[in-house]
PABA-584721 format. One record per residue: residue number from 1; residue in three letters; x, y, z of N, C-alpha, C, O in turn. Coordinates in steps of 0.001 Angstrom, whole numbers. Example, Ala and Ser with C-alpha at 12.3 -4.5 7.8 and 13.67 -1.06 7.14 Angstrom:
{1, 'ALA', {13190, -5690, 7800}, {12300, -4500, 7800}, {13200, -3300, 7800}, {14236, -3319, 8465}}
{2, 'SER', {12850, -2250, 7080}, {13670, -1060, 7140}, {12900, 30, 7870}, {13409, 1138, 8039}}
//
This chain:
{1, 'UNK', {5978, -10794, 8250}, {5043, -9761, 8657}, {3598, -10233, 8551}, {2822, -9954, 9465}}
{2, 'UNK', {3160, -10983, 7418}, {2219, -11713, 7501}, {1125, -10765, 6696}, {21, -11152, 6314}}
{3, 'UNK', {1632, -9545, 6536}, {593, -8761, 5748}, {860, -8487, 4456}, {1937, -8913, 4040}}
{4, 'UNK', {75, -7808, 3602}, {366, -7085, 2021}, {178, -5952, 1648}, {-81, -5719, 467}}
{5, 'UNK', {258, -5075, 2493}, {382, -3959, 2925}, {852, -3223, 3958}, {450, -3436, 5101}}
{6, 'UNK', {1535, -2504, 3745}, {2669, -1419, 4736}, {2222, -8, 4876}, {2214, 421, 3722}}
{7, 'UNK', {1931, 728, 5502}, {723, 2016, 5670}, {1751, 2805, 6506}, {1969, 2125, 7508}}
{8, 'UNK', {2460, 3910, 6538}, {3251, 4668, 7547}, {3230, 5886, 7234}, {2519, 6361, 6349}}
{9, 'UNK', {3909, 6418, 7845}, {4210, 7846, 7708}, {5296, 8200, 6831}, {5268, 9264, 6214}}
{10, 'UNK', {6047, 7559, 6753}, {7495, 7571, 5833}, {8298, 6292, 6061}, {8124, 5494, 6982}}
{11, 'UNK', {9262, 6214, 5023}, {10168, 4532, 4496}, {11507, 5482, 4722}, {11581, 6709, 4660}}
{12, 'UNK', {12551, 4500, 5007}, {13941, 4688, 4493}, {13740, 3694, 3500}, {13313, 2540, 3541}}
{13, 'UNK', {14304, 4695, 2283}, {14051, 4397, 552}, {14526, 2964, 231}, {14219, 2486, -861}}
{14, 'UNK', {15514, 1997, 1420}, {16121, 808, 1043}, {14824, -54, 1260}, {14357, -727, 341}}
{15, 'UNK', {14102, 10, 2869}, {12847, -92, 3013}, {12085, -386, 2225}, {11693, -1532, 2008}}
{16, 'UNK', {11665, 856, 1525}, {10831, 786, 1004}, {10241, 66, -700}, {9197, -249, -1271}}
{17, 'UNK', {12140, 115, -994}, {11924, -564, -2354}, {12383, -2313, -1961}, {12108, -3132, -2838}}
{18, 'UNK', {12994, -2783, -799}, {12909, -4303, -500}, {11407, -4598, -240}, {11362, -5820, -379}}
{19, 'UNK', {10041, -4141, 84}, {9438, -4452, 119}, {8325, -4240, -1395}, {7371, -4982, -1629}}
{20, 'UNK', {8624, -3409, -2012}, {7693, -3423, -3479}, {8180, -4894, -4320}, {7400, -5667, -4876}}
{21, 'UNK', {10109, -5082, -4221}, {10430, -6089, -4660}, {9877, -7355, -4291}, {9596, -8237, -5103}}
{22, 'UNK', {9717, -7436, -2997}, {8735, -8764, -2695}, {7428, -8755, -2772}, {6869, -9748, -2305}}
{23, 'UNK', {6432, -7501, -3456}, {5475, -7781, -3596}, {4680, -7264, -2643}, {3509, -7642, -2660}}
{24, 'UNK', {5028, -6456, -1771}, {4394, -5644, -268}, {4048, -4445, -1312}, {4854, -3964, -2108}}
{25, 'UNK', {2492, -4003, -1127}, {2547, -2729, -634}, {2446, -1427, 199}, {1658, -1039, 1062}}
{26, 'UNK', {3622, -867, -432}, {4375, 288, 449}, {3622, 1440, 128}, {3636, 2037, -949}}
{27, 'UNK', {3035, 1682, 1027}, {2198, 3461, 902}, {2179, 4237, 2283}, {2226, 3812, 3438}}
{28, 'UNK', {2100, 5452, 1798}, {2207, 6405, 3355}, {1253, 6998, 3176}, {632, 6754, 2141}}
{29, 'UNK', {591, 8319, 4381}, {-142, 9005, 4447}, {-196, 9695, 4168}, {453, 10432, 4909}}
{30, 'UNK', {-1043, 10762, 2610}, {-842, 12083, 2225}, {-980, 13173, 3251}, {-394, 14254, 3187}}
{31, 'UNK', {-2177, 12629, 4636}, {-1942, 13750, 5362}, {-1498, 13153, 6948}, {-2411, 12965, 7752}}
{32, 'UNK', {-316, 12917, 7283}, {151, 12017, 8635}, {-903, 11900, 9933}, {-982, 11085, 10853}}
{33, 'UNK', {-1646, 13048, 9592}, {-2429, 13076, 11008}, {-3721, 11906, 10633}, {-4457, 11709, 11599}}
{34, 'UNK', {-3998, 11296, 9650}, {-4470, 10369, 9671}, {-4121, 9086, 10225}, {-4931, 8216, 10542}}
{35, 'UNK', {-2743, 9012, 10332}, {-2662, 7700, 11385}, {-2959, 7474, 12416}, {-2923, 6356, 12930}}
{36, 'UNK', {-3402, 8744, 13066}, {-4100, 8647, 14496}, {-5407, 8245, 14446}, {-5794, 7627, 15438}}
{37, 'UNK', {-6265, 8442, 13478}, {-7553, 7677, 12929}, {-8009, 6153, 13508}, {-9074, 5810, 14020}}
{38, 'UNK', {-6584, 5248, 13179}, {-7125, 3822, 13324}, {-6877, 3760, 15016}, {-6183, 4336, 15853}}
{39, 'UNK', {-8000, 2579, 14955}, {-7726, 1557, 16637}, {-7228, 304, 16127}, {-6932, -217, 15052}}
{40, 'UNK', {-7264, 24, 17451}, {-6666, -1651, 17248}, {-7824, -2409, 16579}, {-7419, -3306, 15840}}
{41, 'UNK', {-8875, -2309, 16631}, {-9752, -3015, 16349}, {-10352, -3207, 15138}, {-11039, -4186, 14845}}
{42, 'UNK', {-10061, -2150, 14334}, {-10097, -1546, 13017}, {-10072, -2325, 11681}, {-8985, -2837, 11415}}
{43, 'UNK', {-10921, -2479, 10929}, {-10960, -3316, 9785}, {-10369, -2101, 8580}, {-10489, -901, 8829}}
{44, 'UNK', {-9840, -2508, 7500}, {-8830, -1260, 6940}, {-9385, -1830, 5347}, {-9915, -2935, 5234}}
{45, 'UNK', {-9239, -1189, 4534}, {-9956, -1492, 3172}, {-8817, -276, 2125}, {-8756, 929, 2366}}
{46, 'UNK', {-7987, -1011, 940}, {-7490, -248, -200}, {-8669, 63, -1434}, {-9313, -841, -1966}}
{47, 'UNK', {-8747, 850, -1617}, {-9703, 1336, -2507}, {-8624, 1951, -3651}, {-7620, 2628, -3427}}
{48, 'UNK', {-9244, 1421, -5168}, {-8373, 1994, -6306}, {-7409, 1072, -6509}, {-6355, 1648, -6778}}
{49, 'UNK', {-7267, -434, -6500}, {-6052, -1203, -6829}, {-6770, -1452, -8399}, {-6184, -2400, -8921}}
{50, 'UNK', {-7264, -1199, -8817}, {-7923, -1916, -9735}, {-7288, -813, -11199}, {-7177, -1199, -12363}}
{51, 'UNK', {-6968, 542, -10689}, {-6446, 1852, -11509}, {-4886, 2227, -10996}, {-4224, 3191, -11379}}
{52, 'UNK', {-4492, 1222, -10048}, {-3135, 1705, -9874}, {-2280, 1944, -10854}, {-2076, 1180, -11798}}
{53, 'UNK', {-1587, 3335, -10615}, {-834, 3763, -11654}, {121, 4768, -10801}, {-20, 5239, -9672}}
{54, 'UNK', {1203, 4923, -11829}, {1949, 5899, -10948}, {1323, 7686, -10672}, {754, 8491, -11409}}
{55, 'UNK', {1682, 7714, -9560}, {1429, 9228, -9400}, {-206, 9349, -9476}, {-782, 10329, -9949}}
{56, 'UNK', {-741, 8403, -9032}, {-1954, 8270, -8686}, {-2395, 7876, -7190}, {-1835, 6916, -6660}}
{57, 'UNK', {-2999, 8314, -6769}, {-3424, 8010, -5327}, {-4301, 6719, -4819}, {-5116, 6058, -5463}}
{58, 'UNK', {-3973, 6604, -3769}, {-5014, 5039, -3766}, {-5648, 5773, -2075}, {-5127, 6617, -1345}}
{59, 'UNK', {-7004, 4968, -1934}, {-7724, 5532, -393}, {-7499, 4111, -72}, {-7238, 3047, -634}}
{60, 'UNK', {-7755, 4668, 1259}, {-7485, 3645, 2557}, {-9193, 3882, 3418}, {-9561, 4925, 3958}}
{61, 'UNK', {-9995, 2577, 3317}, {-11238, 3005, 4399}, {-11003, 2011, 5526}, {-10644, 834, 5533}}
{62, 'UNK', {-11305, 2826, 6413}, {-11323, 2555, 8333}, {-12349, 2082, 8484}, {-13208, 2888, 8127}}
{63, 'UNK', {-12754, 1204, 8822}, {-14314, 1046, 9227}, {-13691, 1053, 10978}, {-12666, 491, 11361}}
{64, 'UNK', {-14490, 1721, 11681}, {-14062, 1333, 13205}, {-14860, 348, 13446}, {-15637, 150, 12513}}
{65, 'UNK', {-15008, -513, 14530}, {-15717, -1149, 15663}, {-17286, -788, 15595}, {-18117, -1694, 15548}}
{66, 'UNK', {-17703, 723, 15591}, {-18714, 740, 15912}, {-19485, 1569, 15045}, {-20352, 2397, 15327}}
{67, 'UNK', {-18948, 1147, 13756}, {-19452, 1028, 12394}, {-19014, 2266, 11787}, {-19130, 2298, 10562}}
{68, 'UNK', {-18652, 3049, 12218}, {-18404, 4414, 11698}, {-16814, 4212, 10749}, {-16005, 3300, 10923}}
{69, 'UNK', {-16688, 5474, 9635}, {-15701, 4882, 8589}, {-15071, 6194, 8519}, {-15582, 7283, 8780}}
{70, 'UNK', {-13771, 5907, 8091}, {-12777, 7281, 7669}, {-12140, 6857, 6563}, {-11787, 5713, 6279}}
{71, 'UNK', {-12022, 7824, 5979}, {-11454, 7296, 4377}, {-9759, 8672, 3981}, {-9732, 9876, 3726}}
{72, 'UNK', {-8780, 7727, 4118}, {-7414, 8406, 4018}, {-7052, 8624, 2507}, {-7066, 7548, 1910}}
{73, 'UNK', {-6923, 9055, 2185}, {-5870, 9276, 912}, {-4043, 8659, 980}, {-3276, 9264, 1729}}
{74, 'UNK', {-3712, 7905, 458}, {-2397, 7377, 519}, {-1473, 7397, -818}, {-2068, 7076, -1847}}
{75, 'UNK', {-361, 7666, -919}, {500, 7813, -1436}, {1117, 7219, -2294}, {109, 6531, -2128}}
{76, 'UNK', {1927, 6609, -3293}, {3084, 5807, -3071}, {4153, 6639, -4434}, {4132, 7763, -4937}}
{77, 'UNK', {4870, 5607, -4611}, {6128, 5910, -5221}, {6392, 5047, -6293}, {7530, 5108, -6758}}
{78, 'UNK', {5366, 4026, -6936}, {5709, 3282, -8050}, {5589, 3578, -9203}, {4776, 4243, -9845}}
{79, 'UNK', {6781, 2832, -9501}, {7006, 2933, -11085}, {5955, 1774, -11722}, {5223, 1065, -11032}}
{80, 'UNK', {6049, 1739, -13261}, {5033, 1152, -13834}, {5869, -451, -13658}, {5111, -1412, -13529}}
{81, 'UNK', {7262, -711, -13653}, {7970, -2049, -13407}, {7120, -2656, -11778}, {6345, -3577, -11521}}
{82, 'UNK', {7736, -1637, -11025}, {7031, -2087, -9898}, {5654, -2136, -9709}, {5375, -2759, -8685}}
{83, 'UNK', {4688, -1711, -10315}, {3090, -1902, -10315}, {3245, -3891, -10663}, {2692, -4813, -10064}}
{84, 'UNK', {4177, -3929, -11800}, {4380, -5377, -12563}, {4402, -6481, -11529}, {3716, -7501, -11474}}
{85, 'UNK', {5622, -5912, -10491}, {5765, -6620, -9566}, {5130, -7065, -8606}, {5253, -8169, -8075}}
{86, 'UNK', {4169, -5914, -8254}, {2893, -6030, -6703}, {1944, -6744, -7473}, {1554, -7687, -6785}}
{87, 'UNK', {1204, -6734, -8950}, {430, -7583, -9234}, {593, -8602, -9643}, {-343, -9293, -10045}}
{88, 'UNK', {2302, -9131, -9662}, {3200, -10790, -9762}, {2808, -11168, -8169}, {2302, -12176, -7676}}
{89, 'UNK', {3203, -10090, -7678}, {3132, -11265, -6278}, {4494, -10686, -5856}, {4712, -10815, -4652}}
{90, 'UNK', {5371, -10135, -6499}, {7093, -10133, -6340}, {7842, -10050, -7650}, {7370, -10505, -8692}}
{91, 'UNK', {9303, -9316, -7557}, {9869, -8701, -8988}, {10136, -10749, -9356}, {9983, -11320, -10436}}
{92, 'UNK', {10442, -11199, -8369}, {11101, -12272, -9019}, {10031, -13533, -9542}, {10504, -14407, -10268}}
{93, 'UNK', {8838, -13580, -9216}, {7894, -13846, -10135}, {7532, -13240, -11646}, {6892, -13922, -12447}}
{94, 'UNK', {7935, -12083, -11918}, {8008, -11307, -12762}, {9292, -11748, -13618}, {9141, -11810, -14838}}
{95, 'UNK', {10243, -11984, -13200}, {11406, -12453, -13827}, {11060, -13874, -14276}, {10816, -14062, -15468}}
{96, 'UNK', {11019, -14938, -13360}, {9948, -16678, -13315}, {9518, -16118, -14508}, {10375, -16135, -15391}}
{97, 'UNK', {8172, -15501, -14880}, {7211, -15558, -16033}, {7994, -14585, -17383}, {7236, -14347, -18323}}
{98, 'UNK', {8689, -14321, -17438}, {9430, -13995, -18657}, {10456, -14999, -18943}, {11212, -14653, -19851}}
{99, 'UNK', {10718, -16248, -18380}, {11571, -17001, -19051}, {11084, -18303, -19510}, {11829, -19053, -20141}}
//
């Protein structure tokens, strides 16, 4: 995929936890009609990795093309293991550094 981040509207739950395991993160839109927000052209910014925690929210800023910005609220579903994992890189780096 080439990216480190996954932004949708909703996961099928197998989805969504093969990609926390490798270290993707998986977040959706608290309010869906924000995905109509971005263009193609769109530079995208996570705001709040620095306080990730569960059941905490992280923003998403849009900068468009022609400088103007939208700022989403996004979701996710991690546990404090899996926070372990997205800031390893992957669960199995996480496993690597405990042995």
């Amino acid at each position: 995929m080439g990216g480190r981040v996954v932004i949708t509207r909703s996961f099928a739950r197998i989805h969504e936890t093969n990609l926390k395991k490798q270290g993707v993160l998986a977040l959706t839109f608290a309010d869906p009609a924000d995905y109509d927000e971005i263009r193609e052209d769109d530079r995208i910014s996570i705001r709040g990795l620095m306080d990730f925690a569960p059941e905490k929210h992280l923003a998403m800023v849009i900068t468009h093309a022609d400088g103007t910005t939208h700022t989403a609220k996004l979701n996710h579903s991690y546990s404090p293991i899996q926070i372990e994992w997205f800031k390893a890189g992957s669960a199995l780096n996480v496993i690597a550094q405990s042995e």
